[in-house]
C-alpha positions in Angstrom: -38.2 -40.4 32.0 -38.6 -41.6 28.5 -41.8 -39.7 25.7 -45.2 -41.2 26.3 -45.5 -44.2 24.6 -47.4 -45.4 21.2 -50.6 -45.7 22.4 -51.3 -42.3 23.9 -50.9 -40.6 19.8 -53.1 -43.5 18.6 -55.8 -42.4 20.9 -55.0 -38.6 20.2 -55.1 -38.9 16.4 -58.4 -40.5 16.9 -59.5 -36.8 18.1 -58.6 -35.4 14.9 -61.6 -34.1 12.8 -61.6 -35.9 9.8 -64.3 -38.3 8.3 -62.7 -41.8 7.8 -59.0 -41.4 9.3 -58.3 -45.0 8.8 -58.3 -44.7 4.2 -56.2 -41.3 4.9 -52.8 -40.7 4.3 -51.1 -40.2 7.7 -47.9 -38.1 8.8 -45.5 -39.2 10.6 -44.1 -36.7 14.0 -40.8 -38.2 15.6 -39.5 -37.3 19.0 -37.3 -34.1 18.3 -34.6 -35.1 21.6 -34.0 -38.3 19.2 -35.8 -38.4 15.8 -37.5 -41.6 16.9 -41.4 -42.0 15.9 -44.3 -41.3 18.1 -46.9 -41.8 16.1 -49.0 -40.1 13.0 -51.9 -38.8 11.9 -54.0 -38.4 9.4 -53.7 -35.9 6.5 -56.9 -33.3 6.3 -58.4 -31.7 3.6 -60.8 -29.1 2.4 -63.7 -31.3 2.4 -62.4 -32.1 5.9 -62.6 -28.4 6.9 -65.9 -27.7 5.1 -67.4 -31.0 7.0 -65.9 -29.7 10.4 -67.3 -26.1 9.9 -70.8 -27.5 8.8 -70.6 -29.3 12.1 -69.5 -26.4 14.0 -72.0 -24.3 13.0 -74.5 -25.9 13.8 -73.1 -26.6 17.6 -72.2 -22.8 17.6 -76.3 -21.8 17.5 -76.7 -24.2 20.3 -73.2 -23.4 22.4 -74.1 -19.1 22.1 -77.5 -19.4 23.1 -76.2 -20.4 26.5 -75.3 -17.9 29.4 -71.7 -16.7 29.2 -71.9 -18.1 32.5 -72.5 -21.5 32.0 -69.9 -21.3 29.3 -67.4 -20.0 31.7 -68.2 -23.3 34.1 -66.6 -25.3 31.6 -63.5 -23.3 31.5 -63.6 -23.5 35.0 -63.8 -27.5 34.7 -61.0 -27.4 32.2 -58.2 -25.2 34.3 -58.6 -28.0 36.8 -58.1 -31.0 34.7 -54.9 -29.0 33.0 -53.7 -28.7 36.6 -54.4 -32.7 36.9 -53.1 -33.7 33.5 -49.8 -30.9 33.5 -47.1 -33.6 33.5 -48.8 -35.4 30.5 -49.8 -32.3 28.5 -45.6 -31.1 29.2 -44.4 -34.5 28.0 -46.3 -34.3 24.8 -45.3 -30.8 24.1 -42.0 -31.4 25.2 -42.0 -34.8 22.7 -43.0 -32.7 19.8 -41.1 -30.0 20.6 -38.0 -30.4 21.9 -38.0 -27.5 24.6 -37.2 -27.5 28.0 -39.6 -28.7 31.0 -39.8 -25.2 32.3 -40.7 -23.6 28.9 -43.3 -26.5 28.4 -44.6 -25.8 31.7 -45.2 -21.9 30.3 -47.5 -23.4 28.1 -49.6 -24.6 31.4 -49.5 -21.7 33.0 -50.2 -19.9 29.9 -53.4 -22.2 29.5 -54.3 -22.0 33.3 -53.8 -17.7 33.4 -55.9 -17.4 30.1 -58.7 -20.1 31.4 -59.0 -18.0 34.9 -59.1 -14.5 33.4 -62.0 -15.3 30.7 -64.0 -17.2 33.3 -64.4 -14.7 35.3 -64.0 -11.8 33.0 -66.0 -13.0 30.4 -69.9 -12.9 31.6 -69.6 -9.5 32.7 -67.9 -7.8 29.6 -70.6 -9.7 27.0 -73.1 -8.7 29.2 -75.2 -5.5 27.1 -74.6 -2.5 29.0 -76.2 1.2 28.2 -74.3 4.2 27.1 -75.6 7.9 26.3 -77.9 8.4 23.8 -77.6 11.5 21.2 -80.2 13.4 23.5 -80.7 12.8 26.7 -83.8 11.5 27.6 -85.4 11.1 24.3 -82.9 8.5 23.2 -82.1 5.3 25.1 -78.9 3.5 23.5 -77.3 0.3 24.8 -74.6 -1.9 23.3 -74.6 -5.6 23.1 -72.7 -8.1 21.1 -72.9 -11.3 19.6 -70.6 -14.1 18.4 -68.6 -14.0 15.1 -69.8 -17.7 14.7 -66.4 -20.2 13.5 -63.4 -18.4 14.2 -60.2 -20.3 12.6 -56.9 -20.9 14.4 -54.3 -21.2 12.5 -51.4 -22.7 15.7 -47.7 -22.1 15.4 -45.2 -25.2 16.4 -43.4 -22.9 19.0 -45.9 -23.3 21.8 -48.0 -25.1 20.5 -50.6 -26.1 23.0 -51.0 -22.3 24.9 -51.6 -20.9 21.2 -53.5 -23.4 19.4 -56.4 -24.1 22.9 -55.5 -20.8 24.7 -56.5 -18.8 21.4 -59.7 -21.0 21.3 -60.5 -19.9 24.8 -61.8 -16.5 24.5 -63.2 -17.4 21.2 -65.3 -20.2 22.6 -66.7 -18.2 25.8 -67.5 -15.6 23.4 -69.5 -18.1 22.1 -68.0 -18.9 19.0 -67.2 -22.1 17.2 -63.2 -22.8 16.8 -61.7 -24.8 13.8 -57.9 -25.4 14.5 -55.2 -26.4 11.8 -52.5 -27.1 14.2 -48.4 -26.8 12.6 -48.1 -29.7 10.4 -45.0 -30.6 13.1 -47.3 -30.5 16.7 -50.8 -31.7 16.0 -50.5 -33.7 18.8 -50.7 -31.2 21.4 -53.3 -29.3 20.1 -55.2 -32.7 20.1 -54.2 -33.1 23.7 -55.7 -29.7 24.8 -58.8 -30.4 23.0 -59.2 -33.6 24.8 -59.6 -32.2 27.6 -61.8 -29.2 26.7 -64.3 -32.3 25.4 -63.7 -33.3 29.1 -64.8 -30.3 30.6 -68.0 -30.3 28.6 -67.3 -28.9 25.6 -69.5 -30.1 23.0 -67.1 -32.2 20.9 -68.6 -30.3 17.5 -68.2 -27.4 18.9 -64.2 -27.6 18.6 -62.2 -29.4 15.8 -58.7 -29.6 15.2 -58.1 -30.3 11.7 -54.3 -31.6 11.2 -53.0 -31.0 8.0 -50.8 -28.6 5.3 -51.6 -24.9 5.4 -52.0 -24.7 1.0 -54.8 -27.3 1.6 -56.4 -26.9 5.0 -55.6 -23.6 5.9 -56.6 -22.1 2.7 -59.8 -23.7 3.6 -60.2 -22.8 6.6 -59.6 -19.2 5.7 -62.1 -19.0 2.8 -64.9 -20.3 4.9 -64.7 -18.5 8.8 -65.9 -15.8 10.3 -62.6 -14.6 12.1 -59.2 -15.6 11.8 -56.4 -15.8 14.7 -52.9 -16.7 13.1 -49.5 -16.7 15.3 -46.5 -17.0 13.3 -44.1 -15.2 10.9 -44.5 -11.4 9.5 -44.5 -12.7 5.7 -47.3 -15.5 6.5 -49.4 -12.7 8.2 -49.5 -10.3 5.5 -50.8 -12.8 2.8 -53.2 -14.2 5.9 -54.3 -10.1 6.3 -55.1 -9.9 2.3 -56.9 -13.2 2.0 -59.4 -11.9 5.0 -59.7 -8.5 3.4 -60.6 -10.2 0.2 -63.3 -11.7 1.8 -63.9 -8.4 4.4 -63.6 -11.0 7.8 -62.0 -10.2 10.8 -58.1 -10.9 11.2 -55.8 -11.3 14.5 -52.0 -12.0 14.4 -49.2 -12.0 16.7 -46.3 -12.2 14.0 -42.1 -12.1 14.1 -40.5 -9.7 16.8 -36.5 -8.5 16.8 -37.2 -7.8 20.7 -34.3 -6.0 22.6 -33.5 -5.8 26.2 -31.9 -2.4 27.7 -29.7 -2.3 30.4 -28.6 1.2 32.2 -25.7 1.8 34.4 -26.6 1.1 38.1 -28.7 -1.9 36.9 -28.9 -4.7 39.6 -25.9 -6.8 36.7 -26.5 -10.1 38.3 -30.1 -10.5 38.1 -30.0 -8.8 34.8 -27.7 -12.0 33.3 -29.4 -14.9 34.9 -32.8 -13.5 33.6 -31.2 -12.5 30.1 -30.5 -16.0 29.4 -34.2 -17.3 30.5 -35.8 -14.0 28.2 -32.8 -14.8 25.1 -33.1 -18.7 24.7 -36.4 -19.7 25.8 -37.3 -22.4 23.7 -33.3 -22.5 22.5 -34.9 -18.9 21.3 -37.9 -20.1 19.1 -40.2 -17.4 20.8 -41.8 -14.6 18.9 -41.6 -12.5 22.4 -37.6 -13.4 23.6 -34.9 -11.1 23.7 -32.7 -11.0 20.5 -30.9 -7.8 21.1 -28.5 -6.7 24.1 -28.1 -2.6 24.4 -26.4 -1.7 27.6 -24.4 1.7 28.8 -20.6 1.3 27.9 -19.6 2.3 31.8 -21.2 -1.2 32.7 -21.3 -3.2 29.4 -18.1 -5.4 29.8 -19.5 -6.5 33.6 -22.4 -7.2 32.3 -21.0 -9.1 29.2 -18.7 -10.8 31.6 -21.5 -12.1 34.1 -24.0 -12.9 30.9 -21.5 -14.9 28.9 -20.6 -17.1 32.3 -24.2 -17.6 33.1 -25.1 -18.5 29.4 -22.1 -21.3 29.3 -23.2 -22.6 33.2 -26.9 -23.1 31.3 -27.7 -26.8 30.7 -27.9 -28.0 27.5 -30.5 -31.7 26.7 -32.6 -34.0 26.4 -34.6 -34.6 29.8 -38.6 -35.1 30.6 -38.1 -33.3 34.1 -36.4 -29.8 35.3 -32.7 -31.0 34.7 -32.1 -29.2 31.5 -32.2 -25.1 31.0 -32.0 -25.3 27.1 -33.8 -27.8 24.8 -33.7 -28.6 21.4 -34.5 -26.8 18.4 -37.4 -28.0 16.2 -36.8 -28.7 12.5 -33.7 -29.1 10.4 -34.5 -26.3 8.7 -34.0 -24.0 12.4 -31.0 -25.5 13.0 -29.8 -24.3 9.2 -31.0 -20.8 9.7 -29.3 -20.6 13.0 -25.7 -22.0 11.5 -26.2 -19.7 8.6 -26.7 -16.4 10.8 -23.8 -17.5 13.2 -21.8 -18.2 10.1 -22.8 -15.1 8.1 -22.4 -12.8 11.4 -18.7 -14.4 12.0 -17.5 -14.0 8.5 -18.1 -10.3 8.5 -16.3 -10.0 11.6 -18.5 -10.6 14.3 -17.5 -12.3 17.5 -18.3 -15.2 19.5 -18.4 -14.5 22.9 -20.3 -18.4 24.0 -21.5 -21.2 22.2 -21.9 -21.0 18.4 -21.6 -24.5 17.3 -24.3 -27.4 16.8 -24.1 -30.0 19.5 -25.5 -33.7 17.8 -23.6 -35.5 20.4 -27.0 -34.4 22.4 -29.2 -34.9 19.5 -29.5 -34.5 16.2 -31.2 -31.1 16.5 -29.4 -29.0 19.1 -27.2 -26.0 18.9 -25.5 -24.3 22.2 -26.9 -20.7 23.2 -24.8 -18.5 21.6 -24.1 -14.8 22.4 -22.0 -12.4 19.4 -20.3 -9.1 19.9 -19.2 -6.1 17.1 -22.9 -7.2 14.7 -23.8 -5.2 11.9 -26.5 -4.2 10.2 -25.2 -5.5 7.0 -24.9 -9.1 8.9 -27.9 -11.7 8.3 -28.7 -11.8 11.9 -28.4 -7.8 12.5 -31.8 -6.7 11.7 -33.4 -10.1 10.9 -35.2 -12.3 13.1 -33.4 -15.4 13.6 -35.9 -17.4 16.2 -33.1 -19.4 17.8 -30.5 -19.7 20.7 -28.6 -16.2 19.2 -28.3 -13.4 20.7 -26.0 -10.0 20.6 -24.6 -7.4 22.5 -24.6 -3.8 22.2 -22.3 -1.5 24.0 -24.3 1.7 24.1 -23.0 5.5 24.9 -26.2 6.1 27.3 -30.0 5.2 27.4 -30.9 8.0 25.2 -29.0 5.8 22.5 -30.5 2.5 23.6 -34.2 3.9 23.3 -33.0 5.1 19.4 -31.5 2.1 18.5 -34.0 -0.3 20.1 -36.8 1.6 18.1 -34.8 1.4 14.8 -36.9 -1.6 13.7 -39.9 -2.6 11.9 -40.7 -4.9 14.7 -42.3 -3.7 17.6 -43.6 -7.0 19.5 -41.6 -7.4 23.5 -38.8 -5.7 24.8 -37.1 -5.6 28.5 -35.7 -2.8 30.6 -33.3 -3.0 33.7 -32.5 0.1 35.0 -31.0 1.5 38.2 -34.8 2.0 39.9 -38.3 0.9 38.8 -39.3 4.6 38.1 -36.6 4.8 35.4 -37.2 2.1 33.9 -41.2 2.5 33.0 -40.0 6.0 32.4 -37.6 4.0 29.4 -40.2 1.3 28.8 -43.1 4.3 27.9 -40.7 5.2 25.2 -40.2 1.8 23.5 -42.2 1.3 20.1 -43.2 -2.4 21.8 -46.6 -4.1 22.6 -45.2 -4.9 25.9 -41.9 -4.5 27.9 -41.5 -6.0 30.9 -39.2 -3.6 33.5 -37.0 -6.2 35.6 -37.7 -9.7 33.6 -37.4 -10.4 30.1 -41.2 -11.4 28.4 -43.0 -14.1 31.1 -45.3 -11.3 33.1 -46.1 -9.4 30.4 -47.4 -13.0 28.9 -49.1 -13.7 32.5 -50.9 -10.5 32.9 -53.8 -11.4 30.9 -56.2 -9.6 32.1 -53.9 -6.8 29.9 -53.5 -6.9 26.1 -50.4 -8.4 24.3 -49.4 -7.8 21.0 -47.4 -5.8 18.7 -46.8 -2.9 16.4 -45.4 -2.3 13.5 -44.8 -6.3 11.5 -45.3 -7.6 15.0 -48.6 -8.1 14.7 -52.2 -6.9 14.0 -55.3 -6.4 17.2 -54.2 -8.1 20.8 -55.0 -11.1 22.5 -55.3 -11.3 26.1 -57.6 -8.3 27.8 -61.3 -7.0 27.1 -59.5 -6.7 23.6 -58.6 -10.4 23.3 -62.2 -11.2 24.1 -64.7 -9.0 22.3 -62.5 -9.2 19.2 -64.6 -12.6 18.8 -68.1 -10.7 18.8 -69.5 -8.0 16.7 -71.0 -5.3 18.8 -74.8 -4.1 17.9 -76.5 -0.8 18.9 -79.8 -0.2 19.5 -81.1 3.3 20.4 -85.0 3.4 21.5 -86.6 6.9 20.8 -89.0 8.1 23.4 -91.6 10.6 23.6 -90.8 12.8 20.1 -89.1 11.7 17.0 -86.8 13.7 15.0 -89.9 15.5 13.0 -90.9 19.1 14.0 -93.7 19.1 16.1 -97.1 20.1 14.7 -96.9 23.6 16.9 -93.0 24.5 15.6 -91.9 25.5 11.8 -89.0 23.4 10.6 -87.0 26.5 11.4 -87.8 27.1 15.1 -87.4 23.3 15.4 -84.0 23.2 13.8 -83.5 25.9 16.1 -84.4 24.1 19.2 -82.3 21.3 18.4 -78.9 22.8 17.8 -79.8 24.6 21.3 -80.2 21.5 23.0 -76.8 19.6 21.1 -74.9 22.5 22.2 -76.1 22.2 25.7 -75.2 18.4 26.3 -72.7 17.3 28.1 -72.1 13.6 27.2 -71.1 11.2 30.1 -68.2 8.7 28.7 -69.8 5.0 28.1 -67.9 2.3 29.3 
């Protein structure tokens, strides 16, 4: 099954928000299985983003003054015409990308979970609801909330449909306006989930996806929103956090992760591998969320390592638009550098290949074999650092005690995975991890799934969660009003100011508050 053909990017570059695309500058995106071309589009600018967000605000008066439920219709609309359109949406990704059919089909599922969960979530949690008042009876107090107004997206090329559109989800049934600057290398599947938002209803303003480089557009789009949601490195997310505090706006970011897997003796070993290599090289490993590092208890560690290494060299390495292939491509010339140089670097200090290790162009010019190392260091490039590709190591550990310390010793603190000898042991481990989420018998996918929970990270992982009430009302500002009945603070004409003061510390010490929601 060959990449779409020409004429499906002409007709999603046309989507892109910017005045007069034909006198633009355009940028080319090649397949990444073969380098070939699939299309362009054109080059944005600031005055693009300040004409989208003008646009968008204006639609975002119009699009919040409608019932949450009425908003959550067209998410409805839009889960079933991502079920319709999957294998299309999957082939773009997939020609952009360079993953697996299976991981692009996470980005469905992704899209489908988050569309569900907000839909019906979302009318009742923006719905105003009353809490208690400072004293009882004479003070009524309810909370309500109201959109940000334009929150900016700024997309990652890892996945980039699920966190380009399924960031703009909540957002949008929040009642927010979204302007999206998609990665510079995958605007076309940002433009592909938009397409089909504006076929669900969306009000076509109401949503723009601005291609174009970060300096130009993303600066833009950060001076001018209301809230920002950013997925993508650690270093990016700290400049990203001081540009919004400059300007005192809201800021959201799921950054880098250096997430580790534990594995205790008794440990069903089988299962453990084959779902290893899904959680390690998911994406040939370009996932802030897969597994990276390998702890597991000495009196089981070379069975393990022995069933691990066998199913990583069994996976299936290429280039295929359907369910042949385990392990895709990497992205960008300058991931398949980093990865040489961290398998290079780890070797030459005496670490050890255990499987794969070597670029593969006889697939394509971008691929590089999953590769597992033994005996890595901290002083070794790929030791403490993130790498974001198809690399993994393995740590013989003395006992889970050990595993916990060593999994915690990291700045990181986005996913990790536990596999343990029963279920009770292993949330008993997980509660101890210094993770956003670990997953006890899989490696990342249901902690992604389960969105009515939130997901994100501590420590450089990440600031505030998406997913959850949390992933919602972080698009609103919440507003208080408390209606005073019967007296008012001032003493009564009958009372001194003494007697009254009295009075009220007697009632404040009485009161029992009841929690709010």
């Amino acid at each position: 099954m060959p990449a779409p053909d020409a004429g499906v990017f002409d007709r999603l570059s046309a989507l892109a928000a910017i005045d007069q695309p034909q006198a633009r500058s355009r940028k080319s995106i090649a397949e990444t299985f073969t380098g070939k071309p699939l299309g362009s589009v054109p080059v944005g600018t600031a005055e693009d983003v300040t004409a989208a967000l003008t646009k968008a605000r204006a639609a975002q008066a119009h699009w919040a003054a409608r019932p949450a439920a009425e908003r959550a219709a067209v998410l409805e609309r839009y889960r079933a015409l991502v079920v319709e359109h999957r294998d299309f949406l999957m082939d773009v990704v997939q020609a952009e990308t360079g993953k697996a059919r299976w991981a692009a089909q996470e980005e469905i599922m992704g899209l489908m979970f988050a569309a569900r969960y907000f839909a019906k979530a979302a009318p009742g949690l923006l719905e105003s609801h009353r809490v208690p008042g400072a004293f009882p009876v004479l003070n009524r107090a309810a909370v309500s909330v109201k959109p940000k107004g334009v929150v900016g997206v700024i997309a990652p090329w890892n996945y980039p449909l699920l966190l380009s559109i399924g960031d703009s989800i909540p957002a949008l049934i929040a009642g927010n306006a979204v302007v999206v600057k998609p990665d510079s290398q995958t605007p076309f599947s940002s433009l592909a989930g938009a397409e089909l938002l504006y076929q669900a209803g969306l009000p076509r303003d109401l949503l723009a996806v601005v291609p174009g480089p970060g300096t130009i557009v993303g600066t833009a789009i950060v001076d001018s929103c209301d809230y920002l949601m950013f997925t993508g490195s650690s270093a990016t997310g700290r400049t990203l956090a001081e540009q919004c505090g400059r300007r005192l706006i809201g800021f959201s970011a799921e950054l880098g992760g250096k997430n580790p897997m534990i594995i205790t003796a008794g440990a069903k070993l089988d299962k453990a591998a084959k779902a290893a290599v899904r959680a390690c090289f998911s994406n040939a490993g370009q996932l802030c969320i897969s597994i990276e590092r390998l702890y597991v208890e000495k009196s089981v560690a070379a069975e393990f390592t022995e069933k691990f290494v066998a199913a990583v060299d069994a996976a299936k390495l290429g280039a295929a638009y359907d369910f042949s292939a385990d392990i895709g491509s990497l992205i960008s010339e300058a991931q398949l550098e980093t990865v040489s140089k961290h398998v290079a670097d780890a070797t030459s200090k005496g670490a050890k290949v255990l499987a794969g290790g070597k670029a593969r162009p006889d697939l394509g010019p971008l691929f590089f074999e999953p590769t597992v190392l033994a005996d890595v260091t901290d002083e070794m490039e790929c030791g403490r650092n993130e790498t974001f590709g198809p690399l993994v190591s393995i740590y013989p550990v003395e006992n889970a005690e050990e595993a916990i310390r060593l999994a915690n010793d990291t700045e990181y603190g986005l996913n990790a995975s536990v596999w343990a000898a029963s279920k009770s042991e292993g949330e008993k481990i997980a509660q101890r991890l210094h993770a956003g989420t670990v997953c006890v018998d899989e490696g990342y996918a249901p902690a992604w799934g389960s969105t009515a929970a939130p997901m994100g990270g501590m420590g450089i992982s990440g600031v505030g969660r998406r997913h959850g009430p949390d992933g919602l009302l972080k698009f609103t500002e919440p507003r208080t009003v408390v209606v005073t009945r019967f007296l008012n603070l001032d003493a009564p004409p009958m009372l001194s100011q003494d007697k009254w003061q009295r009075f009220l510390m007697t009632v404040a010490r009485s009161i029992r508050f009841l929690p709010g929601r």
